[in-house]
N, C-alpha and C positions, 0 to 999 in steps of 0.2 A: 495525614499519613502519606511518605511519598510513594509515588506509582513509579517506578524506575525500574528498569529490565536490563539485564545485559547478557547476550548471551553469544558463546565462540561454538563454531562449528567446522569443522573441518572434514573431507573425505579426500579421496583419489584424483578429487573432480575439482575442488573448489576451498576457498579456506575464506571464512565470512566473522566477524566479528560486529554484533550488534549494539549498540546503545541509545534505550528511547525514555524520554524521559514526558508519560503524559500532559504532564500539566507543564510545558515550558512555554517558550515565547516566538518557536517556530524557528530556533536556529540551528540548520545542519549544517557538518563537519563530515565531509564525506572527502575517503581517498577510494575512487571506485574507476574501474579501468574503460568501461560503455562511457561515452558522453551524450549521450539522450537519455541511458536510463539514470545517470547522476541527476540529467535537470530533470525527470520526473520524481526522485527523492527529495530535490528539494522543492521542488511545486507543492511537495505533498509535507512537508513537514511546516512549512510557512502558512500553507491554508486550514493545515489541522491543530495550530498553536504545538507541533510536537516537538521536542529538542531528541536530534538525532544525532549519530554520530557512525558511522560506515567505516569499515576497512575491509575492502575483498579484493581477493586476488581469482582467478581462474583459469580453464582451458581454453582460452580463446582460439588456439590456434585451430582445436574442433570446430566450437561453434560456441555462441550464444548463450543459448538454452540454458546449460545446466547453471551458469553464474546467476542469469535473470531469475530462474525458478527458485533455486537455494536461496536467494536473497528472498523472495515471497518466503520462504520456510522460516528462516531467522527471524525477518520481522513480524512475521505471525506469533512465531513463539514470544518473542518479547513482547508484544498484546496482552497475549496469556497471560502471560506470569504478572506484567507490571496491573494488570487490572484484577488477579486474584479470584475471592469468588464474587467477584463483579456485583457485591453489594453497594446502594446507594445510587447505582449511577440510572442514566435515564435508559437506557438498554437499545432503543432506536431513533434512528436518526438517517433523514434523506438531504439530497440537494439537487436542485434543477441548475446547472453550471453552463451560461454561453460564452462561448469562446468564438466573436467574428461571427462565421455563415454557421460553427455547429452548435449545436446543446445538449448537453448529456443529462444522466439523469442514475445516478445512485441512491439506492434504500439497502440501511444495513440493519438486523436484528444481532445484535449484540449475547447469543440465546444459548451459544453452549455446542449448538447444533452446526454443521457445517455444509453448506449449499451456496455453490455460487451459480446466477445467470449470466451470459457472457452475450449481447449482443452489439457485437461495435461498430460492424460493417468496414470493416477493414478491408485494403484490395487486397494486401498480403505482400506489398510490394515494399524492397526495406527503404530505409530515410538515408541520404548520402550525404554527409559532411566533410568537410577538409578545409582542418585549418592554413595558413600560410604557411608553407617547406615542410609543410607534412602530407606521408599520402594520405588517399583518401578513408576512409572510416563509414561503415555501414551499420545503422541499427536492425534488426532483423523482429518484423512489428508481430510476429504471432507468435512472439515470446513471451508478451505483453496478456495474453489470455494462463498463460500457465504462471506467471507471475501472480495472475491475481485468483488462481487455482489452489496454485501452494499455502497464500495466504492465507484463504479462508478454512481452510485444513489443517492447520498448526492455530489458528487463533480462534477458531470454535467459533465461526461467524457467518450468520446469512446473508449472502449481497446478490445484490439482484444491479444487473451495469448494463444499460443502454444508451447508444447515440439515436437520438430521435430525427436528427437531420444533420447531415456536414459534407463538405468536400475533401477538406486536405488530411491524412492520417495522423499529420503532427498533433495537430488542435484537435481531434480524436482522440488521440490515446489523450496528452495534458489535460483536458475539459474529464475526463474519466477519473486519474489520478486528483484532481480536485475537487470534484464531485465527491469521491470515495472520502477525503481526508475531510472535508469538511461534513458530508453525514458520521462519521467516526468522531471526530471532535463531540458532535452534539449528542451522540450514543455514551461518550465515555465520561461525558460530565458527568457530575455528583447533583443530585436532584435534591434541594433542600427539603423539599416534602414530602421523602421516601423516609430519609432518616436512616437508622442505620440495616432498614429494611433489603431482603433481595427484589429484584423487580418479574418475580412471577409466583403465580399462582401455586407451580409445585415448591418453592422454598430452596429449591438450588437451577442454579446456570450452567450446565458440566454436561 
């Protein structure tokens, strides 16, 4: 059965087009206008075997935010939908992720239910890039907790995200998005010895 999600969203705010394909080989197509949160899309679809595919436009000349968070909504929803009623698969799944001096640490339940813990220790301070003849570009890092807010509230999912030790925010948030994509990989496999069972006690994940 394939798992493949696509879903377009649009508002006043933001115009996001998603396509995630579960079980790919980890190759994203992203035309996305942040260049920090592109490489954390694709840290996350490379570590999570996902094939992904982005197109967003937004209000940048606001701020951040509402791009960063609607993209957690879209690809929550595509979770949803591509994994259906989440029979077969293993339902949880963690990873302890070091990145250099940090180490994160994600546990997700796959459960229906929506709860996220957020501890990252972030300064709050944004990331500054600039490529050559271009000005400078700012990621704005505590947009990174409502990202991963929206997600779990459109994809019916419990994530519990901590950095247990680090210095630099970069390797922070990526050691987070890797963590996440690679417990979601091993929650969203197919468990041969479930069969075409759900994986709880009450008979539905919803």
């Amino acid at each position: 059965m394939s798992r493949v999600a696509e879903i377009s969203r649009i508002t006043n705010e933001t115009d996001i087009t998603v396509k995630l394909n579960l079980d790919g080989s980890g190759e994203a197509r992203l035309q996305y206008p942040i260049g920090f949160m592109a490489h954390m899309l694709t840290a996350f679809a490379r570590h999570g075997l996902f094939d992904l595919e982005i197109r967003a436009s937004g209000d940048l000349d606001v701020d951040q935010h509402h791009l960063v968070e609607d993209t957690g909504i879209v690809l929550g929803q595509c979770f949803a939908k591509a994994l259906g009623d989440r029979r077969g698969i293993r339902r949880v799944g963690s990873c302890l992720f070091p990145m250099d001096e940090t180490l994160a640490r994600a546990a997700v339940d796959v459960s229906g239910r929506s709860f996220l813990v957020f501890e990252a220790l972030l300064s709050g301070f944004p990331l500054v890039s600039a490529a050559p003849g271009l000005n400078p570009s700012s990621f704005q890092t505590d947009t990174v907790q409502d990202f991963w807010q929206a997600f779990t509230g459109t994809a019916g999912l419990t994530l519990h995200l901590e950095i247990l030790r680090g210095r630099s925010d970069h390797h922070k948030i990526e050691a987070l998005f890797k963590a996440v994509s690679r417990s979601l990989r091993e929650a969203c496999e197919i468990d041969g010895r479930l069969g075409d069972r759900i994986p709880s006690t009450k008979g539905v994940l919803a």
